[in-house]
N, C-alpha and C positions, 0 to 999 in steps of 0.2 A: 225435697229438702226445703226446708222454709227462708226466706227471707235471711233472719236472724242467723240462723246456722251458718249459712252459705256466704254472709259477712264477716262470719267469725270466723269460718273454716278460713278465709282469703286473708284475715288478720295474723292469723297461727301459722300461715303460709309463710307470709313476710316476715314477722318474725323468726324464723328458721332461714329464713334466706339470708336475713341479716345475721343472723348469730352464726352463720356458715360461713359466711364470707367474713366476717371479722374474727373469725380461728383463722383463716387463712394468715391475718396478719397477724397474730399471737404467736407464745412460743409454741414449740410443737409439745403433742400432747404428751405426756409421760405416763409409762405404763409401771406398773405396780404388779405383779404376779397375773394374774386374771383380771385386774382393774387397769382400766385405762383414764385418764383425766383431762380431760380439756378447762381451757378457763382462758377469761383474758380481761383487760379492764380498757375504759375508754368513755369517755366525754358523752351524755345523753343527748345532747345536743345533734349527733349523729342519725340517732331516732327516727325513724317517721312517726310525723306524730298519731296518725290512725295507731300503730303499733303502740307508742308510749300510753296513749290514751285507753287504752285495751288491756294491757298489763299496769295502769297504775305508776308511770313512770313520769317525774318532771324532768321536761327537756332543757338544757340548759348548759350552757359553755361551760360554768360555772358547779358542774354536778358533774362526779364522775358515776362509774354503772360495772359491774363486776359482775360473767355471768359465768358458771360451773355447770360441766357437766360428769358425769360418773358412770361410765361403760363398765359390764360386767362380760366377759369372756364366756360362752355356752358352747355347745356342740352347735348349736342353729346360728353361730353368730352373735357378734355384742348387742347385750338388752341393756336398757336404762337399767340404772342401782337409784336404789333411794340411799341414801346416808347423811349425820348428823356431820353440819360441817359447822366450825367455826371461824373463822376471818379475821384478822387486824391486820394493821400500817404501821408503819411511822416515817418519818421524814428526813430530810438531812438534816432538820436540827433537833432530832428526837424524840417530837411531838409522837406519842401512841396513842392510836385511837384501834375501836374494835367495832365491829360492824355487824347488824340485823342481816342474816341470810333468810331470806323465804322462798320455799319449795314450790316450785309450779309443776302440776299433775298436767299435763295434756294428755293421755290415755297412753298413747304409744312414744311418750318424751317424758323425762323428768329432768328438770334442770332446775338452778339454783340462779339468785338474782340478789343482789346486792347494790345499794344505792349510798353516798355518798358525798360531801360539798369538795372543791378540790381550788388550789390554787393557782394563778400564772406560772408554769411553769414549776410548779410541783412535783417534785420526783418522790415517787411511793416505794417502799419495800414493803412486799405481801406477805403473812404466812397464812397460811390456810392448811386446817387440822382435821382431816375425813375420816372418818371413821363409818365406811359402806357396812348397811343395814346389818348385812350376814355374816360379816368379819369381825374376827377381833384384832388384826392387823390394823392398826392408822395408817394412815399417809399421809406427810407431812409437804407441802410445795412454798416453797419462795422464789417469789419474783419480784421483777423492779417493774413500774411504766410511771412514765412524764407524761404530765397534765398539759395541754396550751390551749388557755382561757378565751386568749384574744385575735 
């Protein structure tokens, strides 16, 4: 294995570690017939920054980071789902904003990553709209999480 690979593999590593360990403090996942959904939002500033800097992520108190993922139920066990999702906010004074999801392929992972600016103490309500590759069912999630800048 070369060099390069063997950094990357130990990047892709970590980030799973992290993205494992911060569903632990998410809500739990929600399942949907055959579909299962993880997701959770939180401060990039948490980061390491080898990980942020490998996925393209500014780290920062001041940035929040939103990451989905989408299990599909099989006879062999849940496999990543690719599907089209779309994301917004808004705030306790109304402010909606809606947000760029992009798909990261890691061969044996597909998860979704989302980045946005966030305030002191910012309290979010999420929806997020799935619609998995193979399905015509949606799936519709809202949740809440507080931002703390400082």
């Amino acid at each position: 294995m070369s060099k390069n690979r063997f950094f990357r593999s130990l990047l892709i590593a970590g980030f799973f570690l992290f993205f494992i360990n911060s569903l632990v403090l998410a809500d739990e996942p929600q399942v949907f017939g055959d579909y299962t959904v993880h997701y959770n939002a939180f401060n990039t500033d948490t980061l390491q920054p080898k990980v942020a800097a490998a996925y393209n992520i500014v780290r920062s108190k001041n940035r929040g980071m939103m990451t989905i993922s989408v299990l599909k139920k099989t006879n062999s066990g849940n496999k990543p789902a690719r599907a089209s999702i779309t994301a917004s906010a808004s705030n306790l004074t109304g402010q909606f904003r809606t947000f760029k999801v992009r798909e990261v392929d890691e061969n044996n992972a597909i998860y979704y990553l989302s980045e946005f600016h966030v305030a002191h103490e910012e309290m979010l309500k999420f929806t997020l709209k799935i619609l998995p590759e193979d399905s015509a069912q949606p799936i519709t999630i809202n949740f809440r999480q507080k931002f703390f800048t400082q």
